[in-house]
N, C-alpha and C positions, 0 to 999 in steps of 0.2 A: 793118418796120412792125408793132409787136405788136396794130394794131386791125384788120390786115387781114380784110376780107369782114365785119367786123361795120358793124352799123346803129345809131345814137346819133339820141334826139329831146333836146333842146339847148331850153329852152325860153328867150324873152328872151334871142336868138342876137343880135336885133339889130345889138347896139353892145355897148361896154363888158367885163364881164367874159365875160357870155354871148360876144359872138362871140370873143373872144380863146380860151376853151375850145371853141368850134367849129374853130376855123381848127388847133388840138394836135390834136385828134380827127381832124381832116380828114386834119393828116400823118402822124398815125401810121394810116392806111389806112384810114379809115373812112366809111362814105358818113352824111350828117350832112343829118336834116332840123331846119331852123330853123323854128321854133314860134313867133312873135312877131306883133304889131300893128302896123298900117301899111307904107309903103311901107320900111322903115329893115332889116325881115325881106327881103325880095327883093333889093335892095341885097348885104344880107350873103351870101346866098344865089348869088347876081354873083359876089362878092369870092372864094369859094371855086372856084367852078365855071373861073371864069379862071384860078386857078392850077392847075386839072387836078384835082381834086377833083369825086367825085359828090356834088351835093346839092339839097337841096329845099326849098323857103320853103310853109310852111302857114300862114296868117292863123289865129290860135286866141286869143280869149280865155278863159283859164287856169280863171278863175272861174264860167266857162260851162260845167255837166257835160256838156249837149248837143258844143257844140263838141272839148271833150276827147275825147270817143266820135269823132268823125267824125277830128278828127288822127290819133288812133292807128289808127282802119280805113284812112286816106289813107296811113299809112307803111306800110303794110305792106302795101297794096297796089302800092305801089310797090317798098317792099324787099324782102318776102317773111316779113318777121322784123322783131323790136326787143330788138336784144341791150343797148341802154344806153340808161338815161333819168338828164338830169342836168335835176334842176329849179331855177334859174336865176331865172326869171321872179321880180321881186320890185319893190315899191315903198315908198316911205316917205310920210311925210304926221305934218312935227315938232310940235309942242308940248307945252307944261308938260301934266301931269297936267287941273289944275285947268281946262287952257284948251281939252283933246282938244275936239272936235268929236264927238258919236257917227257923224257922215257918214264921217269921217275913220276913226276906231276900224274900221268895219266895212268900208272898203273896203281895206285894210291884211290886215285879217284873212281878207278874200272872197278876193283875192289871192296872199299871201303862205305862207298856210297855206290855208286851204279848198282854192287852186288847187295847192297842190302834194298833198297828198290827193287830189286826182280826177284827176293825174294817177297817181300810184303807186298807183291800186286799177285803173287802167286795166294799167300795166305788170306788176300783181300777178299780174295773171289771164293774161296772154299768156306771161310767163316761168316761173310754176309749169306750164302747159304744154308748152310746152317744154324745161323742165328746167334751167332755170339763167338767169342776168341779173346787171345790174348797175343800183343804181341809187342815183345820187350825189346829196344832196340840198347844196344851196348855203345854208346860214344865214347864221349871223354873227358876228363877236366881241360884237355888242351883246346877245346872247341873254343875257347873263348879268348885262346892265342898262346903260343910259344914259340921263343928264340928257335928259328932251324926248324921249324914244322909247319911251313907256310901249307902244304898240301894235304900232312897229316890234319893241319887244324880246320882247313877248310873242307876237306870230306867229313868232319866230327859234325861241324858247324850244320854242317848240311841233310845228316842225321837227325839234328835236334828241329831244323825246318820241316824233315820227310814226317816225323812224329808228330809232329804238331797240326801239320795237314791232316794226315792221316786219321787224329784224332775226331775232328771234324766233320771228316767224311762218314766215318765209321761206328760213332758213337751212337748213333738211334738204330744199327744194325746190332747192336749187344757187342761191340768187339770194342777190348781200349788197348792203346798204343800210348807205350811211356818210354822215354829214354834212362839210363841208370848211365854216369859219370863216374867211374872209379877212377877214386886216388892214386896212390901210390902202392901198386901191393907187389907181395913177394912171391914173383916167378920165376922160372928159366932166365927170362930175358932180362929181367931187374936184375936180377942176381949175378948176373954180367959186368954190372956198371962196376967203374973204379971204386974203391972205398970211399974217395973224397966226395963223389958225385951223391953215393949214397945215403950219408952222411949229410950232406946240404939236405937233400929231399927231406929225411927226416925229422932236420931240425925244423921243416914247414908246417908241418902236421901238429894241431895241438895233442893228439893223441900222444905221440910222443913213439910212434912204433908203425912200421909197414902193418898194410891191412892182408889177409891172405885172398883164394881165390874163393873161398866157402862163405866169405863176407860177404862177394859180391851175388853169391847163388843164392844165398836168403834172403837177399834183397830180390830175387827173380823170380823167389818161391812165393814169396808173398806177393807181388805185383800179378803171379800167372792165378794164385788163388782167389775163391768166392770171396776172399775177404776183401778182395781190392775192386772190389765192383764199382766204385763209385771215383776213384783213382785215374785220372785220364788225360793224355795229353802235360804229363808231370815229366819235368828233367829230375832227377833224385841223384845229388851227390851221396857217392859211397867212397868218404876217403877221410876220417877221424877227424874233419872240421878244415882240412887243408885248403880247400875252397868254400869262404864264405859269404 
């Protein structure tokens, strides 16, 4: 287990991709507190802990600095340490340009980016103390633009700018920041789409097949491991070649 004895905050562990990289984290040895809203975080938090896994459900909204301070005192009060933060947590809210909502725009933004920011200045300060960290940030392939995601693409975008600072800043303190870009994979929310829609998507992918969410958690296992020490400030497409 190369995550043994480390601690991972997992934020939007819920469901979906987040828990699917909870549950990687969890078996490769690590005690993994779930970060998320409503009952759907405890749940996950169940799901792990039954299979013999330590872990812990924090109620946090992301976009709340208050709340962020108190998660990250509540994990580490519990674990002692926060050797990994994968920020996860993320929402969308579609329309044309023309038709954004500014309601829309900024809670995308408060979200998506504001709250992964108030989390990595929180893990900034605990791992340049300590002397080392990982911390994996979850964008997108739409960062680099899509039809009806003016807001979603530009908080992605702005992800992959936070990472890359970040990298810079942090890199002679032992901590690296990478972003991972998933594909197309098979969630709740994909699994939504119309046939036709789904159908298009996957005639995109050389793979030739939706990715699932354990794709994307071994790609998070390896980035939070001693193996990826040298790994830093990397956007990493996880999506069967559909962005190349």
């Amino acid at each position: 287990m190369k995550l043994a004895n480390k601690t991972a905050i997992v934020t939007g562990a819920g469901r979906g991709i987040g828990l699917g990289i909870a549950q990687v984290l969890a078996r490769e040895g690590a005690r993994v507190v779930i970060a998320d809203i409503g009952d759907q975080g405890e749940r996950a938090a169940d799901t792990l802990r039954s299979a013999g896994h330590e872990a812990l459900f924090i109620a946090c909204n992301i976009a709340d600095p208050a709340q962020v301070e108190a998660l990250f005192a509540r994990a580490q009060e519990w674990a002692g340490g926060i050797n990994i933060l994968v920020n996860n947590a993320g929402i969308n809210r579609d329309a044309m340009l023309h038709k954004l909502s500014e309601a829309d725009w900024d809670m995308v933004i408060d979200i998506n980016l504001k709250g992964t920011f108030l989390c990595m200045q929180q893990a900034a300060r605990l791992m340049r103390e300590a002397g080392g960290g990982r911390i994996i940030n979850i964008a997108s392939a739409s960062w680099l633009g899509n039809v009806g995601q003016s807001n979603y693409a530009a908080s992605k975008a702005g992800v992959v700018g936070l990472t890359k600072t970040a990298c810079r800043e942090l890199a002679k303190k032992g901590v690296t920041v990478n972003a991972i870009c998933p594909g197309f994979i098979d969630t709740e929310m994909t699994r939504g789409v119309p046939e036709k829609v789904w159908d298009l998507m996957i005639s995109k992918i050389p793979a030739g097949y939706a990715g699932d969410a354990a794709d994307v958690g071994e790609c998070v296992a390896f980035l939070a491991s001693d193996g990826a020490r040298y790994i830093n400030g990397e956007v990493i497409n996880v999506g069967g070649g559909m962005v190349l």
